[in-house]
LOSEKOL-375564 format. One record per residue (C-alpha): x, y, z; residue number from 1. Coordinates in Angstrom, 3 decimals, decimal comma, padded with zeros to 6 digits. Layout:
N
{x: X y: Y z: Z nr: NUM};
...
This chain:
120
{x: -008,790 y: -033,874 z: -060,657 nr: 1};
{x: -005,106 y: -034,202 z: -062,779 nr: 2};
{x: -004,744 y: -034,870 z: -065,803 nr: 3};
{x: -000,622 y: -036,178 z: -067,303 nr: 4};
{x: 000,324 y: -035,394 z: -070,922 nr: 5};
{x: 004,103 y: -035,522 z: -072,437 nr: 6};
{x: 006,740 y: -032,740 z: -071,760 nr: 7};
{x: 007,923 y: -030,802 z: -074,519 nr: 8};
{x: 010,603 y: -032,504 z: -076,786 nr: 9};
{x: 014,225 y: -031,534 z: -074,614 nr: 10};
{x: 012,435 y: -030,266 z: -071,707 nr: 11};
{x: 013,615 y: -033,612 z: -069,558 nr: 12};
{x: 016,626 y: -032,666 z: -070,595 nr: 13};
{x: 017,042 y: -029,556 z: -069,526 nr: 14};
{x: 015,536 y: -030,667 z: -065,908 nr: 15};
{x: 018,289 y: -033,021 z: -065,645 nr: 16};
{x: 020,804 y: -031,276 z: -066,900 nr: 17};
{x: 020,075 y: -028,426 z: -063,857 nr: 18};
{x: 019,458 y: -026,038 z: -067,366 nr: 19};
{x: 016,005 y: -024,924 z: -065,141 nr: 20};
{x: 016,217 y: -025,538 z: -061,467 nr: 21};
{x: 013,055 y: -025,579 z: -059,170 nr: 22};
{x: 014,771 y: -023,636 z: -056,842 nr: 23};
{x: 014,212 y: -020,563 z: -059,281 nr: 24};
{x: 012,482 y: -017,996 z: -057,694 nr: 25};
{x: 008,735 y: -017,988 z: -059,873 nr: 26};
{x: 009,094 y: -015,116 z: -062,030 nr: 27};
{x: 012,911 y: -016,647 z: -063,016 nr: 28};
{x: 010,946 y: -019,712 z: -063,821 nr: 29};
{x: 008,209 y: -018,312 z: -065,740 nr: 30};
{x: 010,494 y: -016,417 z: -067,855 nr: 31};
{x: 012,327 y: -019,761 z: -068,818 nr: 32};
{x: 009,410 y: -021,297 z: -069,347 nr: 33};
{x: 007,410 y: -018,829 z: -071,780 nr: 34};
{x: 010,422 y: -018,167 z: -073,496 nr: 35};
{x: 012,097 y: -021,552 z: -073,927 nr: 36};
{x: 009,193 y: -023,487 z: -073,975 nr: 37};
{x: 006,060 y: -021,650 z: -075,128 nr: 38};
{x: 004,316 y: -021,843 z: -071,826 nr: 39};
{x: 001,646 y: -019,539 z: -070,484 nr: 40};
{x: 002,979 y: -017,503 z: -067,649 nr: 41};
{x: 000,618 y: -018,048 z: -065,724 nr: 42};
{x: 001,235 y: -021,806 z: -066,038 nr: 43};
{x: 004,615 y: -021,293 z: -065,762 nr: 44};
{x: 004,777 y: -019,561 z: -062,536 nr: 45};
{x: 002,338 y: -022,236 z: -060,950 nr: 46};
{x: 005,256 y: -025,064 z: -061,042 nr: 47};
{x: 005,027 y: -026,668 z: -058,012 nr: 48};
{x: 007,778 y: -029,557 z: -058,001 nr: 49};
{x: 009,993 y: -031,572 z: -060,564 nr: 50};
{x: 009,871 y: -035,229 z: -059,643 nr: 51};
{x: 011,308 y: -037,383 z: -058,529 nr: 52};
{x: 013,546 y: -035,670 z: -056,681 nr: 53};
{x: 014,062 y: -031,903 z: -057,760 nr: 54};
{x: 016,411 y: -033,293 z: -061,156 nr: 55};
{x: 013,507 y: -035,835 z: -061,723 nr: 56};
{x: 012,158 y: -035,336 z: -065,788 nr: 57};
{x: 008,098 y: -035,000 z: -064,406 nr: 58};
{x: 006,513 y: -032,026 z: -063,586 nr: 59};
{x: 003,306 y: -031,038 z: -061,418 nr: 60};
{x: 001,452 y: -028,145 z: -062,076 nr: 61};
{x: -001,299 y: -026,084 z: -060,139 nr: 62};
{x: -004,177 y: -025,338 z: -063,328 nr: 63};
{x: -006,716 y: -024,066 z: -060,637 nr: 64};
{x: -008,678 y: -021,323 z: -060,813 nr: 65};
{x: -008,765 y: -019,211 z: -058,196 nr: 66};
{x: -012,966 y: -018,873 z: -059,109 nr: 67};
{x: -013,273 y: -022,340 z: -058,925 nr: 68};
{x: -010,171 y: -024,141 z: -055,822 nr: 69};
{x: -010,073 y: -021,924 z: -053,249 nr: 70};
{x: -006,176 y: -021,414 z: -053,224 nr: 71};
{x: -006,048 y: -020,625 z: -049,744 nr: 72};
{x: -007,050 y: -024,363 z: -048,901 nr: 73};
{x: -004,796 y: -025,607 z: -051,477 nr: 74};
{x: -001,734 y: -024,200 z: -049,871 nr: 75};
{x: -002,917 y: -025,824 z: -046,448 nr: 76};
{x: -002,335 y: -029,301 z: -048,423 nr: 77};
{x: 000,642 y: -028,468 z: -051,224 nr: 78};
{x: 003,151 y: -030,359 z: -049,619 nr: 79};
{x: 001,350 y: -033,632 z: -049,160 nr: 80};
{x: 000,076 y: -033,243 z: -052,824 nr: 81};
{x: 003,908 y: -032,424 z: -053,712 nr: 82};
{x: 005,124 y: -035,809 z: -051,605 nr: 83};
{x: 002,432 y: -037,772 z: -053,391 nr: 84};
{x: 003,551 y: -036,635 z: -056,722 nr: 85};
{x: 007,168 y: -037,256 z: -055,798 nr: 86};
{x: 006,155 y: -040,787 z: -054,477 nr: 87};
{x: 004,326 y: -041,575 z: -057,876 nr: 88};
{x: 006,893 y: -039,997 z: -060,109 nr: 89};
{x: 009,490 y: -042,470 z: -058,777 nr: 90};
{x: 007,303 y: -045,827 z: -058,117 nr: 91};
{x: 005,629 y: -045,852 z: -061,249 nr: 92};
{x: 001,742 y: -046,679 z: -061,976 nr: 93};
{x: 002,205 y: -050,273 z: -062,760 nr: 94};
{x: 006,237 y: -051,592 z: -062,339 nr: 95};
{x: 007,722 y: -049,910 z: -059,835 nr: 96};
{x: 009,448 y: -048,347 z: -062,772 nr: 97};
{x: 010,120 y: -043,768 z: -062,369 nr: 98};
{x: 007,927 y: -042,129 z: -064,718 nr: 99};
{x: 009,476 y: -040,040 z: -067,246 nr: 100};
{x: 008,641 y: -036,776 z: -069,674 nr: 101};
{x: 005,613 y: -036,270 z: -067,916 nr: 102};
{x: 003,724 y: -032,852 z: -067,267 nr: 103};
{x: 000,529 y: -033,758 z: -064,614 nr: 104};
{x: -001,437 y: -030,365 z: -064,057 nr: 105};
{x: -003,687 y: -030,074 z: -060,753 nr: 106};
{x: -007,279 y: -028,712 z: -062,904 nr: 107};
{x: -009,394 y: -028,992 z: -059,938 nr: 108};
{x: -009,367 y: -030,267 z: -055,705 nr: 109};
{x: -012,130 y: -030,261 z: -053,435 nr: 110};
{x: -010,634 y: -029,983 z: -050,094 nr: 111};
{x: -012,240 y: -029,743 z: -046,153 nr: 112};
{x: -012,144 y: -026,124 z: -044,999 nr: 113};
{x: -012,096 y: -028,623 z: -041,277 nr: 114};
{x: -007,874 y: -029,284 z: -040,743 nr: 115};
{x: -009,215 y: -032,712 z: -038,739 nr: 116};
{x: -010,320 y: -033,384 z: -041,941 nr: 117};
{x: -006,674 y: -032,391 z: -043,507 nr: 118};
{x: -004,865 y: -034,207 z: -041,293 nr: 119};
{x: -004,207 y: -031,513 z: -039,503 nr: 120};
Protein backbone atom coordinates (compact mmCIF):
# COMPACT_ATOMS: atom_id res chain seq x y z
CA UNK A 1 0.00 0.00 0.00
CA UNK A 2 1.35 3.93 -0.95
CA UNK A 3 -0.13 6.61 -0.36
CA UNK A 4 1.20 10.41 -2.54
CA UNK A 5 0.73 13.77 -0.79
CA UNK A 6 2.53 17.26 -1.88
CA UNK A 7 6.26 18.04 -1.10
CA UNK A 8 7.01 20.75 1.10
CA UNK A 9 6.80 24.32 -0.45
CA UNK A 10 10.76 24.69 -2.17
CA UNK A 11 11.59 21.18 -1.62
CA UNK A 12 11.31 20.51 -5.71
CA UNK A 13 13.45 23.05 -5.82
CA UNK A 14 16.06 22.16 -3.98
CA UNK A 15 15.96 18.49 -5.75
CA UNK A 16 16.51 20.16 -8.92
CA UNK A 17 18.70 22.50 -8.09
CA UNK A 18 21.25 19.38 -6.80
CA UNK A 19 20.73 21.56 -3.15
CA UNK A 20 20.05 17.61 -1.71
CA UNK A 21 21.43 14.88 -3.85
CA UNK A 22 20.28 11.16 -3.49
CA UNK A 23 23.62 10.16 -3.68
CA UNK A 24 24.02 11.46 0.04
CA UNK A 25 25.08 8.92 2.16
CA UNK A 26 21.62 8.39 4.71
CA UNK A 27 22.64 10.04 7.75
CA UNK A 28 23.86 13.26 5.30
CA UNK A 29 20.35 13.01 4.06
CA UNK A 30 18.51 12.76 7.17
CA UNK A 31 20.26 15.62 8.59
CA UNK A 32 19.07 17.81 5.55
CA UNK A 33 15.96 16.63 5.81
CA UNK A 34 15.03 17.11 9.68
CA UNK A 35 16.70 20.22 9.63
CA UNK A 36 15.61 21.90 6.40
CA UNK A 37 12.48 20.38 6.13
CA UNK A 38 10.98 19.23 9.44
CA UNK A 39 11.13 15.58 8.64
CA UNK A 40 11.30 12.69 11.06
CA UNK A 41 14.66 11.05 10.89
CA UNK A 42 13.58 8.15 10.66
CA UNK A 43 11.61 9.13 7.54
CA UNK A 44 14.31 10.90 6.37
CA UNK A 45 16.86 8.27 6.30
CA UNK A 46 14.31 5.80 4.56
CA UNK A 47 14.54 7.90 1.09
CA UNK A 48 14.75 5.52 -1.38
CA UNK A 49 14.87 7.44 -4.87
CA UNK A 50 14.03 11.00 -6.34
CA UNK A 51 12.16 10.55 -9.59
CA UNK A 52 12.32 10.74 -12.39
CA UNK A 53 15.66 10.46 -12.79
CA UNK A 54 17.79 11.26 -9.56
CA UNK A 55 17.05 15.50 -10.23
CA UNK A 56 13.33 14.45 -10.76
CA UNK A 57 10.95 16.81 -8.05
CA UNK A 58 9.03 13.24 -6.61
CA UNK A 59 10.10 11.35 -3.91
CA UNK A 60 9.49 7.61 -2.66
CA UNK A 61 9.69 6.73 0.72
CA UNK A 62 9.92 3.34 2.73
CA UNK A 63 7.04 4.07 5.92
CA UNK A 64 7.28 0.29 6.89
CA UNK A 65 7.52 -1.02 10.00
CA UNK A 66 9.87 -3.35 10.60
CA UNK A 67 6.86 -5.19 13.07
CA UNK A 68 4.65 -5.18 10.37
CA UNK A 69 7.01 -5.60 6.28
CA UNK A 70 9.53 -7.80 6.91
CA UNK A 71 12.46 -5.52 5.61
CA UNK A 72 14.54 -8.28 4.71
CA UNK A 73 12.00 -9.19 1.81
CA UNK A 74 11.64 -5.67 0.94
CA UNK A 75 15.24 -5.24 0.05
CA UNK A 76 14.97 -8.51 -2.18
CA UNK A 77 12.41 -6.26 -4.36
CA UNK A 78 13.69 -2.33 -3.80
CA UNK A 79 14.94 -1.91 -7.07
CA UNK A 80 11.97 -3.04 -9.08
CA UNK A 81 9.75 -0.94 -6.67
CA UNK A 82 12.42 1.99 -7.30
CA UNK A 83 12.13 1.38 -11.41
CA UNK A 84 8.37 1.37 -11.05
CA UNK A 85 8.35 4.57 -9.21
CA UNK A 86 10.81 6.07 -11.66
CA UNK A 87 8.59 4.76 -14.59
CA UNK A 88 5.41 6.43 -12.98
CA UNK A 89 7.10 9.59 -11.89
CA UNK A 90 7.95 10.34 -15.55
CA UNK A 91 4.75 8.82 -17.55
CA UNK A 92 2.25 10.30 -15.51
CA UNK A 93 -1.17 8.62 -14.18
CA UNK A 94 -3.36 9.86 -16.90
CA UNK A 95 -1.26 12.08 -19.87
CA UNK A 96 1.84 10.83 -20.25
CA UNK A 97 2.65 14.04 -18.50
CA UNK A 98 6.02 13.69 -15.32
CA UNK A 99 4.51 14.07 -12.07
CA UNK A 100 5.69 16.81 -10.01
CA UNK A 101 6.03 17.92 -6.02
CA UNK A 102 5.07 14.65 -5.05
CA UNK A 103 6.13 12.67 -1.79
CA UNK A 104 4.60 8.73 -2.26
CA UNK A 105 5.55 6.78 1.05
CA UNK A 106 5.66 2.78 0.85
CA UNK A 107 3.13 2.19 4.40
CA UNK A 108 2.83 -1.40 3.84
CA UNK A 109 3.93 -4.62 1.01
CA UNK A 110 3.07 -8.09 1.25
CA UNK A 111 5.70 -9.86 -0.60
CA UNK A 112 6.49 -13.98 -1.39
CA UNK A 113 9.22 -15.18 0.96
CA UNK A 114 9.38 -17.86 -2.63
CA UNK A 115 12.06 -15.68 -5.21
CA UNK A 116 9.98 -17.75 -8.21
CA UNK A 117 7.43 -15.81 -6.90
CA UNK A 118 9.79 -12.47 -7.03
CA UNK A 119 10.89 -12.96 -10.20
CA UNK A 120 13.72 -14.25 -9.10
Amino acid sequence: MMIAEPLEKGLAEDIENETVQIGWNRKKLGEFFQTKYDWDILAARSIWAFGPSNTGPNILVDDTLPSEVDKNLLNTVRDSIVQGFQWASREGPLCEEPIRNVKFKILDAIISPEPAARGG
